[in-house]
C-alpha positions as CSV (number, residue, x, y, z in Angstrom):
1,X,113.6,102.0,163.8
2,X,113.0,105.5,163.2
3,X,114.8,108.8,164.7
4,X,112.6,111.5,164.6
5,X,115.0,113.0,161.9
6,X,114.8,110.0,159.7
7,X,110.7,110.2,160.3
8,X,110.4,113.9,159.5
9,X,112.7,113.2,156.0
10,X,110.7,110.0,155.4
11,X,107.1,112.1,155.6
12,X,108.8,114.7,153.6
13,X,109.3,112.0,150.6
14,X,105.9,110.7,151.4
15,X,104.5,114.6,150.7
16,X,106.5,115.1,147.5
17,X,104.6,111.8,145.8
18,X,101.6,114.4,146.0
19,X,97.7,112.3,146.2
20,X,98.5,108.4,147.0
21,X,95.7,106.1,146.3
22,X,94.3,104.9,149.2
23,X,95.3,101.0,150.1
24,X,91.9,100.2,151.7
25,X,88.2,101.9,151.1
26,X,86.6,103.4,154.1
27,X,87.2,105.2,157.2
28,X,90.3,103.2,158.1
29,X,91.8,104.0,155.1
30,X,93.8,106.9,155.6
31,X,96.0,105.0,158.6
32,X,96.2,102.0,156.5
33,X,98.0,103.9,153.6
34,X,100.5,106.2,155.8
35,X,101.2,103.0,157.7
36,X,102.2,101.1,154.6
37,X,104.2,104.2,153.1
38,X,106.3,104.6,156.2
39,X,106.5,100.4,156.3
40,X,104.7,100.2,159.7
41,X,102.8,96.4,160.2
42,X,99.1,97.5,160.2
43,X,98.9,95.7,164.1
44,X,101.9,97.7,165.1
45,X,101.1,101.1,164.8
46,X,102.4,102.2,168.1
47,X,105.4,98.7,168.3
48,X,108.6,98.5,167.0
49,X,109.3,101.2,164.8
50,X,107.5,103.8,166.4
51,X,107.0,103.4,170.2
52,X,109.8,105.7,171.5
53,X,107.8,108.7,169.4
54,X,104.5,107.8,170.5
55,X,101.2,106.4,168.4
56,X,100.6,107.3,164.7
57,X,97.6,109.1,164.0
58,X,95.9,110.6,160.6
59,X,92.8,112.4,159.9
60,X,91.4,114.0,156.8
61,X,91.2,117.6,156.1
62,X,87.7,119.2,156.3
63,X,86.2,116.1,157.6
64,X,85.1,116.1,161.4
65,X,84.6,112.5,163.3
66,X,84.9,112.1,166.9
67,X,88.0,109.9,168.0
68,X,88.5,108.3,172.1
69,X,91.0,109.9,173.8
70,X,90.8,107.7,177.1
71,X,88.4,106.1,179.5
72,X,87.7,106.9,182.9
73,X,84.7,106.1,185.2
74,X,83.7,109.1,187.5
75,X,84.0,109.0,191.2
76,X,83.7,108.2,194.1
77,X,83.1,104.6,194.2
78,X,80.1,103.4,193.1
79,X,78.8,106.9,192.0
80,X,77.9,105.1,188.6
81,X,75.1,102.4,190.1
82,X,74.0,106.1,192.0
83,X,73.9,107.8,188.8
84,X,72.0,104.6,186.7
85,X,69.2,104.6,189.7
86,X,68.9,108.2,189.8
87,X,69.0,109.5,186.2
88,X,68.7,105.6,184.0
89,X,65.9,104.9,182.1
90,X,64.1,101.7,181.1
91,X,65.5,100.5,178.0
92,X,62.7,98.4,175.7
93,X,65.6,96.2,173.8
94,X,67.2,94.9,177.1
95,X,64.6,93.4,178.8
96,X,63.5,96.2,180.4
97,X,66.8,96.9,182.2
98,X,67.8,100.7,182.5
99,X,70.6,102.3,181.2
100,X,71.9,106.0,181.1
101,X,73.2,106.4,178.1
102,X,74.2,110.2,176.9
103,X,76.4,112.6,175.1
104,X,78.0,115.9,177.1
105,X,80.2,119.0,176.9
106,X,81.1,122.2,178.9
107,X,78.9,124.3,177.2
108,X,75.3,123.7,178.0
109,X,73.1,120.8,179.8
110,X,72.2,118.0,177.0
111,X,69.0,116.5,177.3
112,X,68.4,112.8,178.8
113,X,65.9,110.8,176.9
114,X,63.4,113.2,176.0
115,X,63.5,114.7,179.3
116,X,63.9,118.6,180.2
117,X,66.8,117.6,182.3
118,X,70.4,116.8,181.7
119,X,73.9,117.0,182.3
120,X,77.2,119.4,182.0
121,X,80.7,119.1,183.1
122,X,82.4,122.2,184.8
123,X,86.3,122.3,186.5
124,X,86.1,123.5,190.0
125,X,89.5,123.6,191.5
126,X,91.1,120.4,191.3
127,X,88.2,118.1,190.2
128,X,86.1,117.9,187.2
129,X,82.1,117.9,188.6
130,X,79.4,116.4,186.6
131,X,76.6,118.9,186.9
132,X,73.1,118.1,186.5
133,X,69.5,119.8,186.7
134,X,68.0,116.9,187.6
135,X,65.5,117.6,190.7
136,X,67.9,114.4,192.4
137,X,71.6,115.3,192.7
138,X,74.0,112.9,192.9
139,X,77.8,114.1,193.0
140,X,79.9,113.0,190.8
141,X,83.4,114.0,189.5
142,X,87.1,113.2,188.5
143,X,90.4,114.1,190.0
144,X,92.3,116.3,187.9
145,X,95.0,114.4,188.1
146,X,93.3,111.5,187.3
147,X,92.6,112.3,184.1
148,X,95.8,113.4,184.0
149,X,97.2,109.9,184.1
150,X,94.5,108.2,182.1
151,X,96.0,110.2,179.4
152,X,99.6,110.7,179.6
153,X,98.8,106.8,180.0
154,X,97.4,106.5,176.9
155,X,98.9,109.0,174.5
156,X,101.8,110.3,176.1
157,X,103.3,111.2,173.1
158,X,102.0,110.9,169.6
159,X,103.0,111.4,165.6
160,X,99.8,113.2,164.2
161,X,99.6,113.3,160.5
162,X,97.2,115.5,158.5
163,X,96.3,114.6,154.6
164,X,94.0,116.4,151.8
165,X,91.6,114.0,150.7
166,X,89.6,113.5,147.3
167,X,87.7,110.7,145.5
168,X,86.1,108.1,147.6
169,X,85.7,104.5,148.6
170,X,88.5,102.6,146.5
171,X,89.5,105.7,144.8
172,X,90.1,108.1,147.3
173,X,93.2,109.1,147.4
174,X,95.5,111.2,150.0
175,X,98.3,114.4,150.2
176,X,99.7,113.8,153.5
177,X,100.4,117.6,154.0
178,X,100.9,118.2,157.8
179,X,102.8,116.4,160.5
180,X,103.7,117.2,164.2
181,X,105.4,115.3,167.2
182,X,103.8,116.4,169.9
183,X,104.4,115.5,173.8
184,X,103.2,117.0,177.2
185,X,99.3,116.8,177.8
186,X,98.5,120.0,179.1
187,X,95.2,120.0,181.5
188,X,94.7,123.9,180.7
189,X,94.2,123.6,176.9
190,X,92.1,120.1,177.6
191,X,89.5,122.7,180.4
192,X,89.6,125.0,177.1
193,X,88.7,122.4,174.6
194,X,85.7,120.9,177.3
195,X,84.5,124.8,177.4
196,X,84.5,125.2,174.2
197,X,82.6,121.7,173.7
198,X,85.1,120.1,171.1
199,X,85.9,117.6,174.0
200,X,83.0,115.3,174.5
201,X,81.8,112.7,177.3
202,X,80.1,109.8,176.7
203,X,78.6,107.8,179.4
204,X,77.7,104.5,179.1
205,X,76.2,102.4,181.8
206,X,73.6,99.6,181.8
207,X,72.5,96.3,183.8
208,X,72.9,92.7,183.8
209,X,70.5,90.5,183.8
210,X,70.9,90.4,187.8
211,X,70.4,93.9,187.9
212,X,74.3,95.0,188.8
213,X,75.7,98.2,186.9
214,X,77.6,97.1,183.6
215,X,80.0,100.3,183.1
216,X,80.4,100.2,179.3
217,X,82.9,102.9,179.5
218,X,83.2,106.5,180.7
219,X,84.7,108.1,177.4
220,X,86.4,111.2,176.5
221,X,86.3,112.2,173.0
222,X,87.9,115.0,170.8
223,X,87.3,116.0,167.1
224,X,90.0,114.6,165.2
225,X,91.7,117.5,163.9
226,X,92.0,118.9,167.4
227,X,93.9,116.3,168.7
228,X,97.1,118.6,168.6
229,X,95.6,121.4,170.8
230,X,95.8,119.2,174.0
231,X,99.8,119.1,173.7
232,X,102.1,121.5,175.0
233,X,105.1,120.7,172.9
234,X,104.8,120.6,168.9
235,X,107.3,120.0,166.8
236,X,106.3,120.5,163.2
237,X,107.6,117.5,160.9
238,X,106.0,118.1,157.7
């Protein structure tokens, strides 16, 4: 099992071998190799060797993707089936059941199926709101603390690993050349990253068949090489 000063030596041995060929082609490529370098069983990542100093994550250098943070519905209760009949639209490929499906930030209102209307988030006190200039309102929101805990549950603590990048498919290879522990989610810097529009929501609700809301997942979603940002203790391993 690793101490973080055995990690933080191992990483630095990792660095010194300079660009690694990658051990699988595509996306997943990068986490496959780091995990095999530092002997961590590819379903494990966050098990046995690991889970006292959080999940292992890696991204690329230079190359932007979106990665899920955590999930979490909006309230009050029910607010989504308010939100599908209000604001859904009829979806061709599903039978003609409707489905709100959108992207949104803190920075401006997106746009809703070709519409001139659309949504926003904005912190007010102690909640989250989902704004809208939709000629219907329908309020919608999450605790602050809520997200609070869907996070801390989810990453409350995590090894984030940083590599240069070159080649591609089957011979990309990878300079893992930053690493931090970090710890402490910090709702502050997460407001900033929301206002800044680097945090993302993605709603996702349909129907069934019988016509009841299928909630497909509310979820909140960073650029990868931001991840580090939301953390209020960093200690630098690499």
């Amino acid at each position: 099992m690793y101490t973080l000063e055995r990690l933080k030596i191992r990483l630095r041995e990792i660095n010194q071998m300079g660009y690694v060929r990658t051990h699988r082609s595509g996306p997943t490529g990068i986490g496959k190799t780091l995990e095999d370098l530092l002997g961590i069983a590819e379903n494990n990542i966050a098990g046995a060797d690991l889970d006292h100093l959080g999940e292992l994550k890696s991204c690329r250098n230079g190359q932007i993707s979106m990665v899920t943070l955590f999930t979490k519905s909006p309230s009050p209760p029910r607010v989504n089936t308010a939100l599908l009949e209000s604001y859904g639209y009829v979806d061709p490929t599903r039978g003609g059941r409707k489905i709100l499906h959108t992207t949104l930030n803190g920075v401006n209102y997106n746009t809703v199926n070709g519409t001139p209307y659309g949504f926003k988030v904005e912190v007010r006190g102690s909640r989250l709101y989902l704004l809208s200039n939709f000629p219907t309102q329908v309020n919608a929101y999450w605790e602050r603390e809520d997200l609070r805990y869907a996070f801390e549950s989810k990453l409350p603590r995590l090894i984030f690993v940083k590599a240069n990048s070159r080649g591609a498919g089957r011979n990309e290879e990878f300079h893992f050349v930053e690493a931090y522990h970090l710890e402490g989610f910090s709702f502050e810097q997460f407001e900033d990253l929301l206002e800044q529009g680097i945090i993302k929501i993605d709603i996702r609700i349909g129907q069934y068949p019988d016509g009841r809301t299928h909630d497909h997942g509310t979820a909140f979603r960073i650029m990868n090489d931001r991840i580090d940002d939301l953390f209020e203790n960093k200690i630098r391993l690499l």
